[in-house]
N, C-alpha and C positions, 0 to 999 in steps of 0.2 A: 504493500500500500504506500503511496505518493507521503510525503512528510511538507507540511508548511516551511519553508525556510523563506527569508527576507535581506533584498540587496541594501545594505547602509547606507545607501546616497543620500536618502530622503534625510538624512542628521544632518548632511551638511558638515561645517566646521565643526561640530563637537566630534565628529568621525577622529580627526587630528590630536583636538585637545581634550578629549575626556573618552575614549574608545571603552573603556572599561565599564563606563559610565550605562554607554549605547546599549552593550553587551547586557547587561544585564538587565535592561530595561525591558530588549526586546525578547529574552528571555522568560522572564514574569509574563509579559503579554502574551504569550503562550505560543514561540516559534521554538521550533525543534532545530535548526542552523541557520547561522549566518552566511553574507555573503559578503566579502571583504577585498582589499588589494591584500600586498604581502603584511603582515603587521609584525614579523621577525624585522625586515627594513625600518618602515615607518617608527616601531618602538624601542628597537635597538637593544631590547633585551627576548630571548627567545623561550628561557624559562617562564617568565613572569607571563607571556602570551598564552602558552601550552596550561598554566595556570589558571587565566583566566576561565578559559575554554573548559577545563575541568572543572571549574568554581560553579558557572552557567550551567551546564549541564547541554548545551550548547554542542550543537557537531559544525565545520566546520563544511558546508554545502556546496561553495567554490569561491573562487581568489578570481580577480578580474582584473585584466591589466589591458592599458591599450596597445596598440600596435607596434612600439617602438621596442616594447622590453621583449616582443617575440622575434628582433632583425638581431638581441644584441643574447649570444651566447650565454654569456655570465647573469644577466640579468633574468634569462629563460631558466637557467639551471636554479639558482635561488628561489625563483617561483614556482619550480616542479617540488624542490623541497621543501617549501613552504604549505604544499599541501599533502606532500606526504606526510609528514611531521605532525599534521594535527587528524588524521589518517582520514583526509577529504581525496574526493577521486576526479572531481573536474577545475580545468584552466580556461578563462573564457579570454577572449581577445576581441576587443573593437575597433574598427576602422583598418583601413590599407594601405595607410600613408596618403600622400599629395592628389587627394581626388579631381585636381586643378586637371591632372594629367589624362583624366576621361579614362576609359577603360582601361588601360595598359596600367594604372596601377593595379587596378584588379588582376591582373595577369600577373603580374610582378610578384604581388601578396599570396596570388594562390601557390607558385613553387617555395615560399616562404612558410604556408602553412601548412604544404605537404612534407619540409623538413621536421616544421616543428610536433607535427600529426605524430611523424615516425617514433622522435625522441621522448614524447608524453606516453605514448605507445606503448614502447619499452619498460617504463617506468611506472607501470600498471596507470595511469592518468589520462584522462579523457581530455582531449583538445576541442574545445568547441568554438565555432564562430559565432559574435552576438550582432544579431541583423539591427540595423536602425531602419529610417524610412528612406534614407540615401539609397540603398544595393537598390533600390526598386526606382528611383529616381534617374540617375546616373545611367544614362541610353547612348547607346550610339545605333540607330535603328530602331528595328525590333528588340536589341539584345541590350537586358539592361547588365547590372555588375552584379547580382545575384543569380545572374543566369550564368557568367563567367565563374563565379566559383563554385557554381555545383558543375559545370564541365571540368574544370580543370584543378580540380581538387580530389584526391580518392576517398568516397566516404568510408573506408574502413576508418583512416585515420583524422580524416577531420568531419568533426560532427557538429551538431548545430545546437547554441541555445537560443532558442525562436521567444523575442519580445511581442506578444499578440497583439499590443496596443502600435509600435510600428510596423508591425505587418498591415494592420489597417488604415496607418495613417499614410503607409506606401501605396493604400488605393488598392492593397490585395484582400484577398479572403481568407482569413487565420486559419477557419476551419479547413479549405480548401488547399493551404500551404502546407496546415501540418500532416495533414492527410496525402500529401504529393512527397512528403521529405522522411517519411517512416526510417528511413536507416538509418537516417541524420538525426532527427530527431529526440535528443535524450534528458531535455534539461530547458526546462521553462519559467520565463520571464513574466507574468501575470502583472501586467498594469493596465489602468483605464486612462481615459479622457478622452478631447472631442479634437476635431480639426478646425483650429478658428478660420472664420472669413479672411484672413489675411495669409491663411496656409499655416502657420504657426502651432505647434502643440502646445494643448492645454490640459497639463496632468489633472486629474483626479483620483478622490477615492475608489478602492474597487467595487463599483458596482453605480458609479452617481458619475459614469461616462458614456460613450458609442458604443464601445467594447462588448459583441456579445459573447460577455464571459463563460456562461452558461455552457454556448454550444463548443466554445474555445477547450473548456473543461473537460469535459467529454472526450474532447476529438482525443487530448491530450494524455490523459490517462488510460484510455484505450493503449497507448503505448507500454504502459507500467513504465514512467520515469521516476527515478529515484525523488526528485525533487520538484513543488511548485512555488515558485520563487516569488513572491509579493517585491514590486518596485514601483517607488512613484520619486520621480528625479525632484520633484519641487512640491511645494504644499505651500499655499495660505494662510492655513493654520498652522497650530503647533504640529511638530513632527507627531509627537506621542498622540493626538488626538485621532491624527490621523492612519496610525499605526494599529492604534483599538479598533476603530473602525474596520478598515482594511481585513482584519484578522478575523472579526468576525464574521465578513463576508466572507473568506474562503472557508468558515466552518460552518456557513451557509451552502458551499459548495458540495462540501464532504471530506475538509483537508484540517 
């Protein structure tokens, strides 16, 4: 059965200055793992994190790093160990570098992430791509840059964690993406909101946006993924309000 876990964006700068803080916050609020960058880096002490994480009661759901710490060797290996070490099994990565450069950075990224696929591989850990509303935007043609990385990526080794709220806001069908990407498929981003009149994303709570979470849920767990991952990059309100909420919508859902 699927386990609630929750990305830390939504803290913002206490994510920085009070991690410990977050952790147990979202914790109590009733998440079974977080979802973090490396925090062996960030905190500079490795016991004290391992720590933590044993204090919470907390499992460690996946580490997210953007594109640059998968071109740079040293900084990939620290972050494969950073999830073994808190015995978490996925490394998510965003963006492909200089999207100025139109498709061919997608090309560029995908023998980058077929290196990095292998090495995660290896090291029992799961390499996943995290889509935004870009891969769907980003066209030359017919062909946008998430069509270039399901060709030219092998999905043994690179898999997907499908954001449902940019899959929509990219003008596709969540249920009709996850349902098309089954292999890929292992580890989901659960966020809502709407697409302003000026094209712009407008996070919301889960359940108080466009997102039909519902059939998203479904499509998703049909999968048996380890993890559904509550994200919302911005909030209105206080984080924690909107963190209770949120939680109780996915135990709304069945998570």
């Amino acid at each position: 059965m699927s386990r609630a876990g929750i990305q830390v964006i939504i803290y913002g700068q206490r994510n920085r200055d009070d991690i410990a803080g977050v952790l147990r916050e979202v914790a109590e609020i009733g998440f079974a793992g977080a979802e973090v960058g490396n925090l062996f880096r960030q905190e500079g002490n490795e016991e004290a994190v391992k720590a933590l994480f044993a204090e919470t009661g907390l499992a460690l759901c996946g580490c997210h790093a953007g594109f640059g710490e998968f071109e740079d060797t040293s900084r990939l290996e620290e972050n494969i160990a950073f999830v073994k070490a808190l015995g978490g099994r996925y490394l998510m990565c965003s963006g492909v570098g200089d999207r100025k450069r139109g498709l061919a950075a997608y090309r560029d990224a995908s023998r980058v992430f077929n290196a990095v696929g292998r090495r995660c591989a290896d090291q029992g850990v799961h390499f996943c791509y995290h889509n935004h509303a870009w891969e769907f935007e980003d066209r030359e043609g017919d062909t946008c840059g998430m069509d270039v990385l399901a060709a030219e990526t092998d999905p043994a080794v690179v898999k997907y964690c499908l954001d449902v709220y940019w899959i929509y806001h990219g003008q596709e069908d969540p249920v009709r993406f996850i349902q098309a990407n089954q292999e890929r498929a292992v580890y989901f981003h659960f966020k809502d909101g709407v697409r302003g009149d000026d094209g712009r994303a407008q996070f919301r709570e889960l359940g108080r946006g466009a997102v039909d979470l519902k059939a998203a849920y479904d499509a998703a767990v049909a999968l048996n993924p380890e993890w559904i991952v509550y994200e919302q990059d911005r909030t209105d309100r206080t984080p924690t309000e909107s963190v209770r909420e949120s939680r109780e919508y996915l135990r709304h859902l069945g998570v």
